[in-house]
GUGULO-52037 format. One record per residue: residue in three letters; x, y, z of N, C-alpha, C, CB in turn. Coordinates in nm, 4 decimals, padded with zeros to 6 digits. Glycine has a CB too. Example, Ala and Ser with C-alpha at 12.3 -4.5 7.8 and 13.67 -1.06 7.14 Angstrom:
// residues 2
+-----+----------+----------+----------+----------+----------+----------+----------+----------+----------+----------+----------+----------+
: res :   n_east :  n_north :     n_up :  ca_east : ca_north :    ca_up :   c_east :  c_north :     c_up :  cb_east : cb_north :    cb_up :
+-----+----------+----------+----------+----------+----------+----------+----------+----------+----------+----------+----------+----------+
: Ala :  01.3190 : -00.5690 :  00.7800 :  01.2300 : -00.4500 :  00.7800 :  01.3200 : -00.3300 :  00.7800 :  01.1308 : -00.4473 :  00.9046 :
: Ser :  01.2850 : -00.2250 :  00.7080 :  01.3670 : -00.1060 :  00.7140 :  01.2900 :  00.0030 :  00.7870 :  01.4084 : -00.0598 :  00.5725 :
+-----+----------+----------+----------+----------+----------+----------+----------+----------+----------+----------+----------+----------+
//
This chain:
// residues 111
+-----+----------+----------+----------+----------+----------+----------+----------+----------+----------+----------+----------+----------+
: res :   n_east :  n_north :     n_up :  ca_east : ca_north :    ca_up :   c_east :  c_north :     c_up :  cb_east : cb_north :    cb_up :
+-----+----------+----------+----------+----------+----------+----------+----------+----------+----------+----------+----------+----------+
: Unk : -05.5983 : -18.4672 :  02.5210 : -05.6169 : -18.4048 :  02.3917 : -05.6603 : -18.5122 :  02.2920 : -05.4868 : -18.3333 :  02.3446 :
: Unk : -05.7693 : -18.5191 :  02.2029 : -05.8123 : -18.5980 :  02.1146 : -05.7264 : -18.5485 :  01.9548 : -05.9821 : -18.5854 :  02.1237 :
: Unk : -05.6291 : -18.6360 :  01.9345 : -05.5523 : -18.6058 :  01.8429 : -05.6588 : -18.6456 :  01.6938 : -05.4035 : -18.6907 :  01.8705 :
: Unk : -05.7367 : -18.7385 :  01.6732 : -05.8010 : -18.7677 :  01.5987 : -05.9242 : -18.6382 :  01.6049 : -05.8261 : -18.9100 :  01.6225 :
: Unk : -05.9760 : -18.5815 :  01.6657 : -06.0580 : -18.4768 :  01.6413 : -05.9660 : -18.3110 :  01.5826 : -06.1421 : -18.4659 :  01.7945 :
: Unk : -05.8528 : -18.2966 :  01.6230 : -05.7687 : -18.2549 :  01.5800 : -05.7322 : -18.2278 :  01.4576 : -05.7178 : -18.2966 :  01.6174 :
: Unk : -05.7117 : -18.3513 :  01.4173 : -05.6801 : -18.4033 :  01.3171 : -05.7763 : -18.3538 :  01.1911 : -05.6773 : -18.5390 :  01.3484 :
: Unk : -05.8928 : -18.4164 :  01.2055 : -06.0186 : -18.3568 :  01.1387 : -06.0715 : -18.2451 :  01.1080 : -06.0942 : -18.3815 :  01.1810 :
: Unk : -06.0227 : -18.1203 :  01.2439 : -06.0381 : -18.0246 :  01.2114 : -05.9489 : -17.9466 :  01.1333 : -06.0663 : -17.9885 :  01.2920 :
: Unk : -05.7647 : -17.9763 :  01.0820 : -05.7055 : -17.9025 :  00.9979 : -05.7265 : -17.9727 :  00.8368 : -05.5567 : -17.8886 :  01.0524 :
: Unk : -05.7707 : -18.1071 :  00.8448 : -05.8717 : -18.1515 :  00.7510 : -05.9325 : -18.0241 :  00.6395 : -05.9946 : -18.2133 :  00.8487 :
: Unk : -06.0854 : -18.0093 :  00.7423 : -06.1523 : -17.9482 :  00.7001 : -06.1634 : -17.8265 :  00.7110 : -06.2181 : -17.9863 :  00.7137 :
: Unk : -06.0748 : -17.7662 :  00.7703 : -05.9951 : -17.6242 :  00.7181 : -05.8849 : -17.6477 :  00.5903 : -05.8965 : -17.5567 :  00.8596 :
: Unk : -05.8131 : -17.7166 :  00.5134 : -05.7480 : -17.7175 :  00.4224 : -05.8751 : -17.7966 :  00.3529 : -05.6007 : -17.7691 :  00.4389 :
: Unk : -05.9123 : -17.8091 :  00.3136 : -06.0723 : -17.8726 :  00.2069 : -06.1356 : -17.7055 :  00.2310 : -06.2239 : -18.0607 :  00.3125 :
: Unk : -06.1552 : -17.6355 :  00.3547 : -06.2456 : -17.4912 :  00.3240 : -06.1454 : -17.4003 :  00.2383 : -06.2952 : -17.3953 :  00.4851 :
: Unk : -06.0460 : -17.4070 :  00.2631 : -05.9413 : -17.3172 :  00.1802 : -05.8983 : -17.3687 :  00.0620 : -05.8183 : -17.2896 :  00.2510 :
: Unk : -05.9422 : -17.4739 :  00.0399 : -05.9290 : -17.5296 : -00.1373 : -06.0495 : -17.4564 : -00.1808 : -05.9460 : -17.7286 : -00.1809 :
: Unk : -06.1735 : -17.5009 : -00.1389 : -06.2878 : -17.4549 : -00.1556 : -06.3127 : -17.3180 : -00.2150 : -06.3368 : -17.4657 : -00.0485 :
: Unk : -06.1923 : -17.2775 : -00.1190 : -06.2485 : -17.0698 : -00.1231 : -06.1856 : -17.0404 : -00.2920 : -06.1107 : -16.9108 :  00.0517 :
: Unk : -06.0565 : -17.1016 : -00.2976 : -06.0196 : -17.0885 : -00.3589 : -06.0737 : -17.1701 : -00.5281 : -05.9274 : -17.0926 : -00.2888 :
: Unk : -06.1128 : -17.2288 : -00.5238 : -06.2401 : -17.3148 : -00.6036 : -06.2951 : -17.1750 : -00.6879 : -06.3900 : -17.4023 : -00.4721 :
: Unk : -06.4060 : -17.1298 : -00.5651 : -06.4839 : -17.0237 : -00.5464 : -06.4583 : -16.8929 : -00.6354 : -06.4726 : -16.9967 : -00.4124 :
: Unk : -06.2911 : -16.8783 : -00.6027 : -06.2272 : -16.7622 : -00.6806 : -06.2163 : -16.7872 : -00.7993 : -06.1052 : -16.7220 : -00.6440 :
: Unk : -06.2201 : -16.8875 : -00.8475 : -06.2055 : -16.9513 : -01.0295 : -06.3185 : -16.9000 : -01.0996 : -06.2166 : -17.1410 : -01.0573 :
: Unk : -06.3273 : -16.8553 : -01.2350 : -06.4605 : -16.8689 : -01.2801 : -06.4386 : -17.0335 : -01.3482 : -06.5101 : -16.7290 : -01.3985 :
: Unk : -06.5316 : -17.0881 : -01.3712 : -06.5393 : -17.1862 : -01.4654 : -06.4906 : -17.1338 : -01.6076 : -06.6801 : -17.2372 : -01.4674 :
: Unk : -06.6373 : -17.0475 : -01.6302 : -06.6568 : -17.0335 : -01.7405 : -06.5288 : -16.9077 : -01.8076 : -06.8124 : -17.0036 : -01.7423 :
: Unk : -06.4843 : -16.8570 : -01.7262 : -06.3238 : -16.7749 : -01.8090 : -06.2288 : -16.8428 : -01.8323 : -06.2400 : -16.6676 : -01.7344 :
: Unk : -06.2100 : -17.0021 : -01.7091 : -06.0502 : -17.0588 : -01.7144 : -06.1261 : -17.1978 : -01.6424 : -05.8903 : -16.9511 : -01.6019 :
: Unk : -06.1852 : -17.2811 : -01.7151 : -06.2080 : -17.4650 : -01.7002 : -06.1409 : -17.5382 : -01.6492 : -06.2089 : -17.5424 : -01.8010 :
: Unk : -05.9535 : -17.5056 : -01.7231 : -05.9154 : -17.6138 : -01.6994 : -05.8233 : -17.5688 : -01.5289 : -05.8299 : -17.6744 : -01.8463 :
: Unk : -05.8116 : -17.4503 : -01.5286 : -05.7592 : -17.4461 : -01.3996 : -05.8325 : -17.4417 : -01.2707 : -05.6897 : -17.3515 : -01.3992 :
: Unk : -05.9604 : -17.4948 : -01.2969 : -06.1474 : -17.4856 : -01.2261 : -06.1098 : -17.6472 : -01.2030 : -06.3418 : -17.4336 : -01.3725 :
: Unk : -06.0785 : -17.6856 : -01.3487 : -06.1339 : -17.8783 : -01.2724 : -05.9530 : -17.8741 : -01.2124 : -06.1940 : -18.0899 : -01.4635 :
: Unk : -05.8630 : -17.8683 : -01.2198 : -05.7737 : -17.8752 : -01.1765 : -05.7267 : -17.8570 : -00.9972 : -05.7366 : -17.8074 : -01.2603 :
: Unk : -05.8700 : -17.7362 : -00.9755 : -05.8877 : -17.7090 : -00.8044 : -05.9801 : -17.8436 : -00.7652 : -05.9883 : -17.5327 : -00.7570 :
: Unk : -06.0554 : -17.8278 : -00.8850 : -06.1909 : -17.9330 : -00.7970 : -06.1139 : -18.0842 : -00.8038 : -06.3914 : -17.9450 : -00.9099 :
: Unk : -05.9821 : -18.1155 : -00.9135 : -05.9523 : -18.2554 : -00.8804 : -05.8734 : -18.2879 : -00.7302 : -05.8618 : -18.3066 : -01.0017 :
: Unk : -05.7927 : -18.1293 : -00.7308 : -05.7287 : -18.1347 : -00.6029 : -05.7990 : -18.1502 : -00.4720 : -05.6618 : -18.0280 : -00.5931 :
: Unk : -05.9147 : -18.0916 : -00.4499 : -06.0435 : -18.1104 : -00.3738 : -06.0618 : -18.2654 : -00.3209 : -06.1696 : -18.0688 : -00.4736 :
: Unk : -06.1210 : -18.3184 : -00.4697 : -06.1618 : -18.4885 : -00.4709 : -05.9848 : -18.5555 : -00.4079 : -06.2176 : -18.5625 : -00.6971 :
: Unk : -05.9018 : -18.5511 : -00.4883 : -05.7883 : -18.6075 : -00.4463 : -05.7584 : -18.5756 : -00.2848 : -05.6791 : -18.5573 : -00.5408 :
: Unk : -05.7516 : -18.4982 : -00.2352 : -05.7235 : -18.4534 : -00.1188 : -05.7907 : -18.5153 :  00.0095 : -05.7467 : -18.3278 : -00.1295 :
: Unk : -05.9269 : -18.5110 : -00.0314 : -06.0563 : -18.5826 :  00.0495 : -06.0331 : -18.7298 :  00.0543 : -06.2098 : -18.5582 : -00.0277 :
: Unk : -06.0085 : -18.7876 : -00.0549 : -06.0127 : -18.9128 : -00.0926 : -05.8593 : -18.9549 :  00.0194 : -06.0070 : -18.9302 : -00.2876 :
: Unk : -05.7481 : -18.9022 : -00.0099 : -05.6623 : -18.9499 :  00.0602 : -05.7079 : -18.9752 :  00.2154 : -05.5560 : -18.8670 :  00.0413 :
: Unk : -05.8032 : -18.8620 :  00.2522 : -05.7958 : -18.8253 :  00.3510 : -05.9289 : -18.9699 :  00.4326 : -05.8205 : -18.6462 :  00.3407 :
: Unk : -05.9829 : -18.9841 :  00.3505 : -06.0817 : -19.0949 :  00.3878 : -06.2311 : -19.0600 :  00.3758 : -06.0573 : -19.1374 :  00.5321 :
: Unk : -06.2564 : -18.9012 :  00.3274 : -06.3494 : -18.8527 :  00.3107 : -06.4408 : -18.9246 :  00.1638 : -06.3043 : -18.7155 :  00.3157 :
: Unk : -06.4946 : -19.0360 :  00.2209 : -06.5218 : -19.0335 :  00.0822 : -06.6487 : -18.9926 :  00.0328 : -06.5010 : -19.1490 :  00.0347 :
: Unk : -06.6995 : -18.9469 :  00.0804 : -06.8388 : -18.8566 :  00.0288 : -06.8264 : -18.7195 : -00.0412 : -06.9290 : -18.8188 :  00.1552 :
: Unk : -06.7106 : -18.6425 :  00.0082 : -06.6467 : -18.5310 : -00.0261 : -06.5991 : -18.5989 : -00.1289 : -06.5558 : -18.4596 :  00.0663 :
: Unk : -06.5265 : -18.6543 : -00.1897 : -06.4479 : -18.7248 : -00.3122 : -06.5548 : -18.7194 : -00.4306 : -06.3978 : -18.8983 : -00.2763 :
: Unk : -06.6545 : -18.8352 : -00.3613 : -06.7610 : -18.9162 : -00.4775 : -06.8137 : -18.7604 : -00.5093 : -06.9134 : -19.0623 : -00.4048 :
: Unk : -06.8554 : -18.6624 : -00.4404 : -06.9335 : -18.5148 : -00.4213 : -06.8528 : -18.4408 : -00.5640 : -06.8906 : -18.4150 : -00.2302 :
: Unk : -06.7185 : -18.4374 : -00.5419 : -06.6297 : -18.3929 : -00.6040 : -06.6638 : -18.4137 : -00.7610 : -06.5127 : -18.4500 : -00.5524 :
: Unk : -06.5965 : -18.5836 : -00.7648 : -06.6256 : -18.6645 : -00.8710 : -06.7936 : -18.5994 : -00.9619 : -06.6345 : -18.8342 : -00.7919 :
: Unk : -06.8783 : -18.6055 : -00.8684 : -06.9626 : -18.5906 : -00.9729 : -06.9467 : -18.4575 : -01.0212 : -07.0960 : -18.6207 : -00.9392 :
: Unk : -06.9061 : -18.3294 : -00.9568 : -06.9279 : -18.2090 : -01.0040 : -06.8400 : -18.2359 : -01.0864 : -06.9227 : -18.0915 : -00.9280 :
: Unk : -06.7243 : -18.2889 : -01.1129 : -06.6694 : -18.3016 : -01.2424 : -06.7195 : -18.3115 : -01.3806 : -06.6138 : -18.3856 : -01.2345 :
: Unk : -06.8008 : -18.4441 : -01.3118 : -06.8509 : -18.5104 : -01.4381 : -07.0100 : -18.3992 : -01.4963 : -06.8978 : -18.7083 : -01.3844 :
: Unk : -07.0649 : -18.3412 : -01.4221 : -07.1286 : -18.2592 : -01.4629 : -07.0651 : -18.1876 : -01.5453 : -07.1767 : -18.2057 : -01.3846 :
: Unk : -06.9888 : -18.1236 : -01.4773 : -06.9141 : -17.9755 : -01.5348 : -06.8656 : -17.9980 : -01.7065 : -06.7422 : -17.9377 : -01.4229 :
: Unk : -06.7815 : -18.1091 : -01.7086 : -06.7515 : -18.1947 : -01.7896 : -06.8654 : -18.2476 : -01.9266 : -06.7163 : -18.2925 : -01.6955 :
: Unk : -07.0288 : -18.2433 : -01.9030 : -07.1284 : -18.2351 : -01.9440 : -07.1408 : -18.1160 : -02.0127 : -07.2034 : -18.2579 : -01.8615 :
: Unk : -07.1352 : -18.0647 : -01.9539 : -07.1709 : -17.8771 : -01.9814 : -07.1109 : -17.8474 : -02.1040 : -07.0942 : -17.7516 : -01.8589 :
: Unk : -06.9281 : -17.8536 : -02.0899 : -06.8307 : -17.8270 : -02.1569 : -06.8132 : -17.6986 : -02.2187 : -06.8254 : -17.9096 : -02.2318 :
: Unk : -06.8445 : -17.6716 : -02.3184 : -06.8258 : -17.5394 : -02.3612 : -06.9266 : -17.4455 : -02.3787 : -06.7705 : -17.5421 : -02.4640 :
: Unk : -07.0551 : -17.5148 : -02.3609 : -07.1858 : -17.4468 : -02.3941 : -07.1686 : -17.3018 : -02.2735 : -07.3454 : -17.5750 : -02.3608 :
: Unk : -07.1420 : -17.3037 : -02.2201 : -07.0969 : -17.1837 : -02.0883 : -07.2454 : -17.1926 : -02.0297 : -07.0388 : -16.9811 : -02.1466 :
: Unk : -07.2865 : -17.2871 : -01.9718 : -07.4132 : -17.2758 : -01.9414 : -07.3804 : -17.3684 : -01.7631 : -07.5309 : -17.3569 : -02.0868 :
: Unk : -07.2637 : -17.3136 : -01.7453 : -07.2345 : -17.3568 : -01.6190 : -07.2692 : -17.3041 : -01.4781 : -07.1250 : -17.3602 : -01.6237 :
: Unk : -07.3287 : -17.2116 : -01.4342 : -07.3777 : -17.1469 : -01.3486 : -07.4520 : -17.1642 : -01.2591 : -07.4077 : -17.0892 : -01.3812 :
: Unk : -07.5320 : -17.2489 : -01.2819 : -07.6306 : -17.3313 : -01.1832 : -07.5826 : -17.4386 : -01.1027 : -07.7356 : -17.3940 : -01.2553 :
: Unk : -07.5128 : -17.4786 : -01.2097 : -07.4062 : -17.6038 : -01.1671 : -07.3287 : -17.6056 : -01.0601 : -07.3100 : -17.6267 : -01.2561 :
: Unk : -07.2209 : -17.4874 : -01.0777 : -07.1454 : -17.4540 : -00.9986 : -07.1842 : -17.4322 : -00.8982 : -07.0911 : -17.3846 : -01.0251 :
: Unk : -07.2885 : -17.3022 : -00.8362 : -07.3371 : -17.2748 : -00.7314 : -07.3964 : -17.3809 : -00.6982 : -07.4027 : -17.1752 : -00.7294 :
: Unk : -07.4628 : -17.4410 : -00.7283 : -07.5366 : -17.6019 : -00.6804 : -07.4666 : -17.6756 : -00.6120 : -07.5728 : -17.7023 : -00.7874 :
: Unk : -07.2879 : -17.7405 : -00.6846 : -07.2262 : -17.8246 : -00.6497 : -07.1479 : -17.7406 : -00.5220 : -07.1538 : -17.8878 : -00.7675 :
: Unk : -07.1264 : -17.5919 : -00.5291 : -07.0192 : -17.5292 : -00.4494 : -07.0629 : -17.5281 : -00.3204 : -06.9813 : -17.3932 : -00.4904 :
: Unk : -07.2020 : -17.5343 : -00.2755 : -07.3124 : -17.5336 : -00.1475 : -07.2980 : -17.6708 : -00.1440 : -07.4854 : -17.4720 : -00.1648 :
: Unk : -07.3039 : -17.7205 : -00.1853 : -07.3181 : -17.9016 : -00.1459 : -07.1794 : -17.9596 : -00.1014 : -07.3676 : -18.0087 : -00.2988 :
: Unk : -07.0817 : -17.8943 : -00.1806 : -06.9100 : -17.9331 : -00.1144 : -06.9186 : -17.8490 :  00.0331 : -06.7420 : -17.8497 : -00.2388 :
: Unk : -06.9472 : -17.7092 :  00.0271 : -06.9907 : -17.6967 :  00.1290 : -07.0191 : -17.7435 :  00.2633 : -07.0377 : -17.6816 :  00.1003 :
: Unk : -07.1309 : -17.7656 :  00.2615 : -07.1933 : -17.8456 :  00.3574 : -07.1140 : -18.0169 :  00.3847 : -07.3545 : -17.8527 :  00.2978 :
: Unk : -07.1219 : -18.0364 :  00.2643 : -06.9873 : -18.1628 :  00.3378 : -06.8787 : -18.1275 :  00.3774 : -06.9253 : -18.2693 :  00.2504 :
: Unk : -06.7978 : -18.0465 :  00.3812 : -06.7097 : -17.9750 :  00.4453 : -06.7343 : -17.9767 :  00.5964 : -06.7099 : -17.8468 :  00.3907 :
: Unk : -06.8599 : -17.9187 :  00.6088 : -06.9018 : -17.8962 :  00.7511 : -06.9312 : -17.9860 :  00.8136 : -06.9922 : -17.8258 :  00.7724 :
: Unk : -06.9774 : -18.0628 :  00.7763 : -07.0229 : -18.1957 :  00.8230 : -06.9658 : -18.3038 :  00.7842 : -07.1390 : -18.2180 :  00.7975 :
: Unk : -06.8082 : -18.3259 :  00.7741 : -06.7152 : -18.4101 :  00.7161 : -06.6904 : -18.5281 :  00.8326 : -06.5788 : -18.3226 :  00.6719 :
: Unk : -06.7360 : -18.6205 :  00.7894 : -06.6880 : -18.7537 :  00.8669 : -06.6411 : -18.8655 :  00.8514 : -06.7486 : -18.7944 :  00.9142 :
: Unk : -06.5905 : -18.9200 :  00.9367 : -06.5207 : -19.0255 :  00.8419 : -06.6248 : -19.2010 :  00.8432 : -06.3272 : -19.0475 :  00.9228 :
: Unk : -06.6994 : -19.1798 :  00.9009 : -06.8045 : -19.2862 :  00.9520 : -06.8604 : -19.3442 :  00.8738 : -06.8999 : -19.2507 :  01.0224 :
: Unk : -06.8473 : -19.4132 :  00.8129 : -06.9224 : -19.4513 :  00.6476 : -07.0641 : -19.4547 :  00.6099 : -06.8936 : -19.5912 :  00.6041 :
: Unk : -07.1669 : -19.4435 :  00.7487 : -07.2954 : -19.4200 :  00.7718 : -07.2801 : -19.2687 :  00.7800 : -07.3575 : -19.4967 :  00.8960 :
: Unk : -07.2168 : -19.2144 :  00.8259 : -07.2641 : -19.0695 :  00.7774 : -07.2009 : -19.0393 :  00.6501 : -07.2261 : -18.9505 :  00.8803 :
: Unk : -07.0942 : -19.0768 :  00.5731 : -07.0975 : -19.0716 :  00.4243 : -07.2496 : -19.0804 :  00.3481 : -07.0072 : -19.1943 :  00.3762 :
: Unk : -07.2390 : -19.2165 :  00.3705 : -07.4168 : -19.2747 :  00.3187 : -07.5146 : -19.1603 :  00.3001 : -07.5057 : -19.3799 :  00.4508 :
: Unk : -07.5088 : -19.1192 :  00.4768 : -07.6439 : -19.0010 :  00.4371 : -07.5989 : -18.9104 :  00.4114 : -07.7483 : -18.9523 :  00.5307 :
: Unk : -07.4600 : -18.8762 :  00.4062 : -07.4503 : -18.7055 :  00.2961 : -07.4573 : -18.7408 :  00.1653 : -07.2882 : -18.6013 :  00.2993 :
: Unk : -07.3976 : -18.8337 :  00.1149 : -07.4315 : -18.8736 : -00.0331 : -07.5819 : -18.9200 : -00.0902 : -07.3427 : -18.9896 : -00.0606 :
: Unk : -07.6926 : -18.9567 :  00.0397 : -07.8112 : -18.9491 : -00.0294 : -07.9058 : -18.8188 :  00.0102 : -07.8816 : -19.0809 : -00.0043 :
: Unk : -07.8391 : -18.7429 :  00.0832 : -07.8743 : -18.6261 :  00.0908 : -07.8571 : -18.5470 : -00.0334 : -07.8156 : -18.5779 :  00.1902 :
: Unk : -07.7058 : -18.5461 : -00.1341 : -07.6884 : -18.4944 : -00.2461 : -07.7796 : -18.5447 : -00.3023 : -07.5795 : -18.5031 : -00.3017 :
: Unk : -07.7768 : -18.6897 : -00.3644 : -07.9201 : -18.7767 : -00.4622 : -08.0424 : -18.6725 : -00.4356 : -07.9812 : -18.9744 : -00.3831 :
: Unk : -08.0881 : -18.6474 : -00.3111 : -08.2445 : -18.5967 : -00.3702 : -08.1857 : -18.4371 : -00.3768 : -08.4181 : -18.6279 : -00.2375 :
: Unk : -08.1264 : -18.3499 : -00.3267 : -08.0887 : -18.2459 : -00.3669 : -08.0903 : -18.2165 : -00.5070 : -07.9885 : -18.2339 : -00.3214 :
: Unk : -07.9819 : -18.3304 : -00.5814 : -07.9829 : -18.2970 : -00.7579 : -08.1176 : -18.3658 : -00.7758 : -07.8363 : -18.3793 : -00.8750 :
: Unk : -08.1707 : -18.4637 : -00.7401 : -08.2856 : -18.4941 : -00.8333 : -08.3992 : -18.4214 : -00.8199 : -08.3265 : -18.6212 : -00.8247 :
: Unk : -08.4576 : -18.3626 : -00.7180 : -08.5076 : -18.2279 : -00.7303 : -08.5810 : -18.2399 : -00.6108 : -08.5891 : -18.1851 : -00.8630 :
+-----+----------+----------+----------+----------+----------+----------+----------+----------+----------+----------+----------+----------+
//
């Protein structure tokens, strides 16, 4: 039995079920209990060694955080919520595959 693959997978089943629950928040009705899922997200990952999921995290913060009250959060969200996403799915702990999910995000946001 590979306890380390194991391992990874109740990982990224508790990161998909933060996620869902992410998902269920609006931003724009209730913010602070929105960044409060997404810090738990970053924190969680980060313990976990994920650090692409973290830095991923981190920035949707700091976006969101940009936005602030203008309620012009919508793009954002769905943008960042597909991109946690997919690192979810593809969560590793390999620091070369960090690398390329995090410059996979770079040209994603830059267009």
């Amino acid at each position: 039995m590979n306890y380390s693959h194991d391992n990874l997978l109740l990982v990224r089943k508790e990161l998909a079920e933060l996620l869902d629950a992410l998902r269920a928040t609006a931003f724009d009705a209730s913010p602070l209990q929105f960044l409060l899922r997404l810090e738990h997200i970053r924190d969680f990952a980060q313990g976990r060694g994920l650090t692409a999921i973290a830095e991923i995290a981190a920035t949707f913060e700091a976006a969101l955080q940009r936005v602030g009250a203008r309620r012009q959060s919508t793009s954002i969200v769905e943008s960042f919520v597909a991109i946690l996403d997919d690192a979810i799915g593809v969560a590793h702990v390999h620091p070369k595959a960090s690398e390329a999910l995090l410059a996979s995000v770079a040209i994603r946001l830059g267009g």
